[in-house]
PALUM-951905 format. One record per residue (C-alpha): residue number from 1; residue in one letter; x, y, z. Coordinates in Angstrom, 2 decimals. Example, Ala and Ser with C-alpha at 12.3 -4.5 7.8 and 13.67 -1.06 7.14 Angstrom:
<rs>
num, residu, px, py, pz
1, a, 12.30, -4.50, 7.80
2, s, 13.67, -1.06, 7.14
</rs>
This chain:
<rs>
num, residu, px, py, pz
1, x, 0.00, 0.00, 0.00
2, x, 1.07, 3.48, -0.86
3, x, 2.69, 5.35, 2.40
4, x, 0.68, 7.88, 4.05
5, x, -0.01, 11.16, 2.40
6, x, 0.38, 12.90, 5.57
7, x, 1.51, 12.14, 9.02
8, x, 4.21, 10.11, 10.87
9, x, 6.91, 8.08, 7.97
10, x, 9.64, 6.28, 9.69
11, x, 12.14, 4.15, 8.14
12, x, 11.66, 1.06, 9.75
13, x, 8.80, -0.28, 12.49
14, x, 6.26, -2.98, 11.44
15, x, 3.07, 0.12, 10.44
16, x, 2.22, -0.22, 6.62
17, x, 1.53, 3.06, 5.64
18, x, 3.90, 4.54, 8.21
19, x, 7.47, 2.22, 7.42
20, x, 9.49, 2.65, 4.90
21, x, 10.84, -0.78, 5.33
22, x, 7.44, -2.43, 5.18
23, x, 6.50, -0.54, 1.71
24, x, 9.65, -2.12, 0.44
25, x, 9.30, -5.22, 1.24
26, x, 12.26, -5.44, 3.47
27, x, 12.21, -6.77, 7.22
28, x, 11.02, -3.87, 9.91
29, x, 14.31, -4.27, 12.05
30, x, 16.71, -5.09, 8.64
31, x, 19.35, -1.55, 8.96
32, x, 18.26, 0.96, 6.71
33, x, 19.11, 4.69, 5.61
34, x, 18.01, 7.60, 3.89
35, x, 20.93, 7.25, 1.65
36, x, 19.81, 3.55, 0.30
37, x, 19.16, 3.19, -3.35
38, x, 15.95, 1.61, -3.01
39, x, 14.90, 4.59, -0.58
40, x, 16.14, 6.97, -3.03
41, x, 13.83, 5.77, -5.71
42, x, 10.91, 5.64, -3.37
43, x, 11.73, 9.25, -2.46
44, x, 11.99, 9.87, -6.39
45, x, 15.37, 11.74, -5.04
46, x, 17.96, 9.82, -7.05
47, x, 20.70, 12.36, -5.50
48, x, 20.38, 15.52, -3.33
49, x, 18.69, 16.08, 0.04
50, x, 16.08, 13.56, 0.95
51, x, 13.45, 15.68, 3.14
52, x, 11.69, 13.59, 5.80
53, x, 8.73, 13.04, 5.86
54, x, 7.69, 14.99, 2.70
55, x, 9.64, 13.24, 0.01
56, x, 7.78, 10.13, 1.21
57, x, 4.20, 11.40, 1.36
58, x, 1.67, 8.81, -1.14
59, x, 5.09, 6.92, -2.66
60, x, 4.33, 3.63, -3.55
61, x, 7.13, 0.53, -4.22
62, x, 4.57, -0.77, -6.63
63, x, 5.70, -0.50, -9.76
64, x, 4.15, -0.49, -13.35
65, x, 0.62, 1.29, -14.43
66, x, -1.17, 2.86, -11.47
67, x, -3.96, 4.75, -13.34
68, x, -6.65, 3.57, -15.83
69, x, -9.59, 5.75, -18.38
70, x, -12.97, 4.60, -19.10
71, x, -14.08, 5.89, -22.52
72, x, -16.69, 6.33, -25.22
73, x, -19.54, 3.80, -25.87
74, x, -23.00, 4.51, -25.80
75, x, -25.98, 5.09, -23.63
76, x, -28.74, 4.10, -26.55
77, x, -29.35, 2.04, -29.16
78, x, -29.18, 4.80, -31.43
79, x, -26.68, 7.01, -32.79
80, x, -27.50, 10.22, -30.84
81, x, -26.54, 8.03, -27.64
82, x, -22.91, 7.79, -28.65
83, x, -20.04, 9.10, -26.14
84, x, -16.60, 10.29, -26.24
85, x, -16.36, 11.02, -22.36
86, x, -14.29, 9.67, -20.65
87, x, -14.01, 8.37, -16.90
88, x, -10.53, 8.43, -14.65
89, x, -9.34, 5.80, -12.48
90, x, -7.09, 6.84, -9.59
91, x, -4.33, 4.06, -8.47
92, x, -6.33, 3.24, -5.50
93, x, -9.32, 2.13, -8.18
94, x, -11.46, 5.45, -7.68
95, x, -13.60, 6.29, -10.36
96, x, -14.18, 9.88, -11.90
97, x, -17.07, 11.57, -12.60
98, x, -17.18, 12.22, -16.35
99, x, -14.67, 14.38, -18.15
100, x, -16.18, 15.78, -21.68
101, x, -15.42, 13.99, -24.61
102, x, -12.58, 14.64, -27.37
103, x, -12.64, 12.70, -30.65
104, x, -15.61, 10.84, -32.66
105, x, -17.90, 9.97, -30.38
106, x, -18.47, 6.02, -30.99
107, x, -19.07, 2.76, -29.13
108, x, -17.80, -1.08, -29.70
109, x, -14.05, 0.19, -29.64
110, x, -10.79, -0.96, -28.14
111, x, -8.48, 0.65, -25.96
112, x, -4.65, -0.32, -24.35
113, x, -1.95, 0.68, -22.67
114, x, 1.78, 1.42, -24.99
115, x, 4.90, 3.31, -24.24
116, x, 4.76, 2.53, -20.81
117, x, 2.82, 5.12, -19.14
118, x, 0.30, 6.21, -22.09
119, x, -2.60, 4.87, -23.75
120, x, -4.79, 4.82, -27.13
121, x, -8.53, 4.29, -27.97
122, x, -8.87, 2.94, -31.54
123, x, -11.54, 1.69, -34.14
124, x, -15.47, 1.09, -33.46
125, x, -18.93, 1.76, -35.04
126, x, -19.54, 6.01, -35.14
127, x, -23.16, 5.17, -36.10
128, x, -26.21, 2.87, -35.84
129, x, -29.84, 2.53, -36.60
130, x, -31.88, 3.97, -37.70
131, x, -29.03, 5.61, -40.01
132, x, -26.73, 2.97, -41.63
133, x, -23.93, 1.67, -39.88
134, x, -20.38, 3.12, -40.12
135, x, -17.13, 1.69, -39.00
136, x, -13.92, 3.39, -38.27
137, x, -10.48, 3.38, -37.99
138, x, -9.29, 6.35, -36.02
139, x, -7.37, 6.36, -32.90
140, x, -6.99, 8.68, -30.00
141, x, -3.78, 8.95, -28.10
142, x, -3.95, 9.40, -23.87
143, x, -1.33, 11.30, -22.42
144, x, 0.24, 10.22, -19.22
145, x, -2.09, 12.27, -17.51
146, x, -5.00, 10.93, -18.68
147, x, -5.89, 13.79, -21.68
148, x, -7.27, 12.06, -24.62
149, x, -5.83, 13.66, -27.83
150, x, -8.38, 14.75, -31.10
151, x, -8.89, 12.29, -33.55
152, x, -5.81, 10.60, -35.64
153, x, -6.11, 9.47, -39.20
154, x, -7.00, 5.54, -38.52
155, x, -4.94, 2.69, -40.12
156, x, -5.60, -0.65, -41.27
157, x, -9.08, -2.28, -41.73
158, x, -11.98, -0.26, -40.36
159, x, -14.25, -2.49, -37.73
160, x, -15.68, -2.39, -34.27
161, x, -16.27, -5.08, -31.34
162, x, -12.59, -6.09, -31.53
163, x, -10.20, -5.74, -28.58
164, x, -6.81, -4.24, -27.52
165, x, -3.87, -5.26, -24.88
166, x, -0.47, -3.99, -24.46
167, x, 2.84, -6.41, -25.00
168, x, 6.38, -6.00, -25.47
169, x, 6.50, -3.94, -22.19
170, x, 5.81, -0.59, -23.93
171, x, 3.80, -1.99, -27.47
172, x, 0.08, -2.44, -28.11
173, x, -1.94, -4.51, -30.38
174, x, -5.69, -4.14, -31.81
175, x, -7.22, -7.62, -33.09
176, x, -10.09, -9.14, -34.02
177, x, -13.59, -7.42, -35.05
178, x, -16.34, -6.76, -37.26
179, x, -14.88, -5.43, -40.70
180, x, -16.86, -3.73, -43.23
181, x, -17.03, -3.71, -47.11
182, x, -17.68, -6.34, -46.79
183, x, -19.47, -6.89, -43.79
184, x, -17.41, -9.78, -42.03
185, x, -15.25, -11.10, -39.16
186, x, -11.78, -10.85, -39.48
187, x, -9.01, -12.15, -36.98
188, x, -6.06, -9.77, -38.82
189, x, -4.44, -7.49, -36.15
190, x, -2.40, -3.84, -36.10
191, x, 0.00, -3.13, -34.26
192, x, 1.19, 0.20, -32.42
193, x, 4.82, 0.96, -31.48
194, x, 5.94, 2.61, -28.53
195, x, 5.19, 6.38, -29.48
196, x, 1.63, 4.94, -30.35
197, x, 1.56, 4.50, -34.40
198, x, -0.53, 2.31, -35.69
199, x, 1.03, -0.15, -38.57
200, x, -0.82, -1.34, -41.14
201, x, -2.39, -4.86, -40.92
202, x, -0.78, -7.94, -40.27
203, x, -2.86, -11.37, -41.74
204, x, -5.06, -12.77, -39.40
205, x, -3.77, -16.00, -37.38
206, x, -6.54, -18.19, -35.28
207, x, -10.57, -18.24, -35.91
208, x, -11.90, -15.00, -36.89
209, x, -14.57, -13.64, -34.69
210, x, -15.79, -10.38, -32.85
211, x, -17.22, -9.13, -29.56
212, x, -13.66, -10.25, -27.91
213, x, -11.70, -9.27, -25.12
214, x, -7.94, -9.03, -24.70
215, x, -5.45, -8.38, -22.19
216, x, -1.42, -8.23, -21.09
217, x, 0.27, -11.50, -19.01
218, x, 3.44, -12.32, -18.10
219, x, 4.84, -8.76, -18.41
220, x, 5.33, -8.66, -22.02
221, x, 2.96, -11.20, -23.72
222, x, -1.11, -10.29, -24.53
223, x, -3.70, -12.55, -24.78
224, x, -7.28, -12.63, -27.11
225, x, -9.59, -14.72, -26.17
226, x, -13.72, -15.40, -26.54
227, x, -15.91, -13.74, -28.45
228, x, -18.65, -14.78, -31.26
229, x, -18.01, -16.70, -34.77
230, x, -21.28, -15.77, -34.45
231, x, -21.38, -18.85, -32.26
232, x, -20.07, -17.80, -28.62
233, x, -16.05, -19.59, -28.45
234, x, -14.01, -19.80, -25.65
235, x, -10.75, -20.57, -27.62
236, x, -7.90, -18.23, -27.11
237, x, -4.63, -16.44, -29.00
238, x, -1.52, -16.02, -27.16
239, x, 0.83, -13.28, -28.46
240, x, 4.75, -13.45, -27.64
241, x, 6.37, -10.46, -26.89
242, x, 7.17, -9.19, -30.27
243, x, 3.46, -9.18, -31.41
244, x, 3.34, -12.56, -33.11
245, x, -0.11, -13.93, -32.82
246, x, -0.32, -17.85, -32.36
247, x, -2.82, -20.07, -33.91
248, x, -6.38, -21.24, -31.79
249, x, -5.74, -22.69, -28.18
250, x, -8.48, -25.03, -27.46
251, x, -11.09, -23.07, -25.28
252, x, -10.92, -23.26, -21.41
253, x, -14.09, -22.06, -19.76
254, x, -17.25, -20.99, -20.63
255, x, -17.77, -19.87, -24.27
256, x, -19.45, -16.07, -24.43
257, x, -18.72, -12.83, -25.98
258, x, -19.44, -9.14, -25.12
259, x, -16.95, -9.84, -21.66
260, x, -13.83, -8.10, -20.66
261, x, -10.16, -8.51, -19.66
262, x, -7.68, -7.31, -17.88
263, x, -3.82, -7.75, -16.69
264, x, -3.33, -8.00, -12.73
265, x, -1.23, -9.61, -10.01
266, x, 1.94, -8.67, -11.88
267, x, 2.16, -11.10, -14.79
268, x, -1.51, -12.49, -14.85
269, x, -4.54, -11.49, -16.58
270, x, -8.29, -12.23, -16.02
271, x, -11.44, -12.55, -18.25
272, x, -14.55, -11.68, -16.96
273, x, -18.73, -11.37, -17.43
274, x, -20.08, -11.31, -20.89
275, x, -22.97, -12.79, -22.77
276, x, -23.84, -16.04, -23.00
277, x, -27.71, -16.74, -23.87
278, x, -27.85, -13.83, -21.31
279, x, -25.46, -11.86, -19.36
280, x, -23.23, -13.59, -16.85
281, x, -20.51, -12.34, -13.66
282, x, -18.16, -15.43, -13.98
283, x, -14.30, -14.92, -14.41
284, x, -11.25, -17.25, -16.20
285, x, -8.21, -16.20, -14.14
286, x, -4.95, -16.43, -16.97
287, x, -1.58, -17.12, -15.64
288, x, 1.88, -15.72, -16.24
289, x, 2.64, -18.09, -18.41
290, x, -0.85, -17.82, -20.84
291, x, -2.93, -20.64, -19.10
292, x, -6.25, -20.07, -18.78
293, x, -8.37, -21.37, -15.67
294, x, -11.84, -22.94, -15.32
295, x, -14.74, -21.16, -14.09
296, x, -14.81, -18.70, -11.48
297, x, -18.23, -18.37, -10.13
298, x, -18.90, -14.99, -10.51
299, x, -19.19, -11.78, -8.10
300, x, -21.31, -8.75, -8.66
301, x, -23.84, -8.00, -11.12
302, x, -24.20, -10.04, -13.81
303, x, -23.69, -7.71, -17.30
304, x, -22.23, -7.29, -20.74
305, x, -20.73, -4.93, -22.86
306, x, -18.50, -3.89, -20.03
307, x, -14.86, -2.89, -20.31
308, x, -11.81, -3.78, -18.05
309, x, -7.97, -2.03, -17.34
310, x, -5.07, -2.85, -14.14
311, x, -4.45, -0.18, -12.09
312, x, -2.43, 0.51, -8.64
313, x, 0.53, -1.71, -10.36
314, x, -1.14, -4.85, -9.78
315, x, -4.92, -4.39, -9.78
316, x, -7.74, -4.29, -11.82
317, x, -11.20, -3.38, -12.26
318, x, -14.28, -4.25, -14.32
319, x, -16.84, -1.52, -15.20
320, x, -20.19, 0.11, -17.14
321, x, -21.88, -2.62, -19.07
322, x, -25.61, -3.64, -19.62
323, x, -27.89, -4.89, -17.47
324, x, -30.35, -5.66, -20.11
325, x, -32.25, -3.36, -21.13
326, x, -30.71, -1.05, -18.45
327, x, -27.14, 0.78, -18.93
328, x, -25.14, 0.77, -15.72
329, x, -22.03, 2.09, -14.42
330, x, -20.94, -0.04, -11.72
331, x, -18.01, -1.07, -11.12
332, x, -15.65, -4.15, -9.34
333, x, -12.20, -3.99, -8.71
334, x, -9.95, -6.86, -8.70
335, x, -7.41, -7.97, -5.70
336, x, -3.72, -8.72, -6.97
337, x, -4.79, -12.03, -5.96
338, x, -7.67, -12.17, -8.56
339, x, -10.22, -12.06, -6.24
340, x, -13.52, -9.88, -7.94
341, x, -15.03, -7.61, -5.61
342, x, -18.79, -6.98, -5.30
343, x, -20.31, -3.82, -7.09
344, x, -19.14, -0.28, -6.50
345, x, -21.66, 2.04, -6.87
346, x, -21.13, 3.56, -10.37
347, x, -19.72, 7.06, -11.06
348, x, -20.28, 9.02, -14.29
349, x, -22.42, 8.18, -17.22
350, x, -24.21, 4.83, -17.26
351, x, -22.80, 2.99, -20.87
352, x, -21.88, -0.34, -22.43
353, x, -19.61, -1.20, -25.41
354, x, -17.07, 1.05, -23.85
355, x, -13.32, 0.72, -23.49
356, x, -10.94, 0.88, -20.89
357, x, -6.91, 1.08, -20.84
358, x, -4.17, 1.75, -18.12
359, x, -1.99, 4.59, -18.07
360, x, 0.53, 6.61, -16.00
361, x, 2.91, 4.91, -14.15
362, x, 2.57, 7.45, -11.46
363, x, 0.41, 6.92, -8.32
</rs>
């Protein structure tokens, strides 16, 4: 846990919150001083005068993405209920009220991490019945502080329902979806360096399908899984940590689509809810190594169309969806030990086929 934003800090002592030696992990009576590298980077004072107890105030040891963004989808069936807000998500798994929209508003996008500490919202449907539909391929870019950038000129294939995840450490990959012109699915994927440019596509690998979810493990590997063919699948795509994407691993779990994923517990990833003949709370916990588990029996409201990021370094949270026919904007946070919370009352705009992302590596 982060130490205490105001207050008493010591060094050592057994007090999370309080110890500096209990937020790193090391033993409350192990010798310690200010001048220690690992209590320099906690301080964020590399070199220089270390100020007690300021410099320590809210530092976490936890490292990687701390913040998450909730953003776009819809609040209707029809085209004037399209979003572009966006929600943030502190590192302690608060959520935001809304923060107005930049870009196309449009729903049945994907979102992910890249570069680290920023994030990018990509592809989707920008319009519905009772005017025809229309797919896109823009992206928007999310600073390290959470501002989403206007519209960039999209790349590759134009579709919506696909999904997103980060690999490589500081990459990201879009997959998967509903293509148009045809009208069809497509399993080819895109993906986006480190200063978040999209590449053109890459052939598809594995069964083509859409309303899938996706989601970092193992620190530099992603994962696609579920989703409709338009039959609901449970198989799943591992992709190694130079954004190859491997062929069908037989499905674990129950098949469904319209779910979400997410990357926790430092190197493992979890699927969760979705749509199965209706909507469902259950969760597939994935390993560091790409396994996926059985069944979880699910916690919290049962819904679909939701969206999932990590946050805090090694948390994550589930949130929005459809609680059919009603929109909701509840949400669940994860523990780093996978465990799914019941529901958090919901904060901003009720939506579903939203997407969701980690960014900021900055408590």
């Amino acid at each position: 846990m982060p130490l205490n934003p105001s207050g008493a800090i010591s060094l050592a002592g057994p007090v999370a919150g309080e110890s500096i030696a209990v937020e790193l992990g090391v033993s409350a009576t192990a010798t310690i001083s200010l001048n220690d590298t690992n209590v320099r980077t906690l301080a964020q004072k590399p070199t220089g005068v270390i100020v007690m107890p300021t410099d320590f105030y809210g530092k976490s040891n936890i490292t990687g993405t701390q913040k998450a963004i909730f953003g776009y989808g819809t609040v209707s069936t029809a085209t004037s209920g399209f979003r572009s807000i966006t929600n943030l998500v502190s590192s302690t798994g608060v959520v935001a009220s809304d923060t107005p929209g930049v870009g196309t508003v449009r729903a049945n996008l994907a979102a992910a991490g890249y570069g680290t500490d920023k994030a990018i919202f990509g592809y989707g449907r920008t319009s519905t019945t009772p005017a025809p539909i229309v797919r896109t391929n823009i992206t928007n870019l999310v600073s390290n502080t959470g501002v989403v950038a206007s519209d960039t000129p999209g790349v590759g294939t134009v579709r919506e329902s696909l999904a997103a995840a980060g690999y490589g450490t500081d990459k990201a990959i879009f997959g998967y979806g509903m293509a148009d012109s045809p009208i069809l699915r497509t399993n080819i994927t895109n993906l986006v360096s480190n200063t978040g440019v999209v590449a053109s596509n890459t052939p598809g690998v594995g069964t083509a399908r859409q309303f899938i979810a996706a989601a970092g493990y193992g620190g530099d590997k992603a994962i696609f899984g579920y989703g409709a063919t338009p039959a609901n699948v449970s198989i799943t795509n591992l992709v190694s940590n130079t954004g190859v994407v491997a062929s069908d691993t037989p499905g674990v779990g129950t098949a469904r689509q319209n779910l979400a994923a997410a990357g926790y517990g430092g190197g493992r990833a979890i699927f969760g809810y979705g749509f199965i003949s209706s909507a469902v709370s259950m969760t597939n916990l994935v390993s560091n190594t790409g396994v996926v588990a059985s069944d979880t029996p699910g916690v919290g409201t049962a819904r679909n169309s939701l969206a999932a990021a990590g946050y805090g370094g090694d948390k994550a949270i589930f949130g929005y969806g459809l609680v059919s026919p009603v929109f909701v904007s509840m949400t669940n946070l994860v523990s780093n030990t996978g465990v799914v919370a019941s529901d958090t009352p919901g904060v901003g705009t009720a939506r579903r086929s939203l997407a969701a992302a980690g960014y900021s590596t900055s408590p």
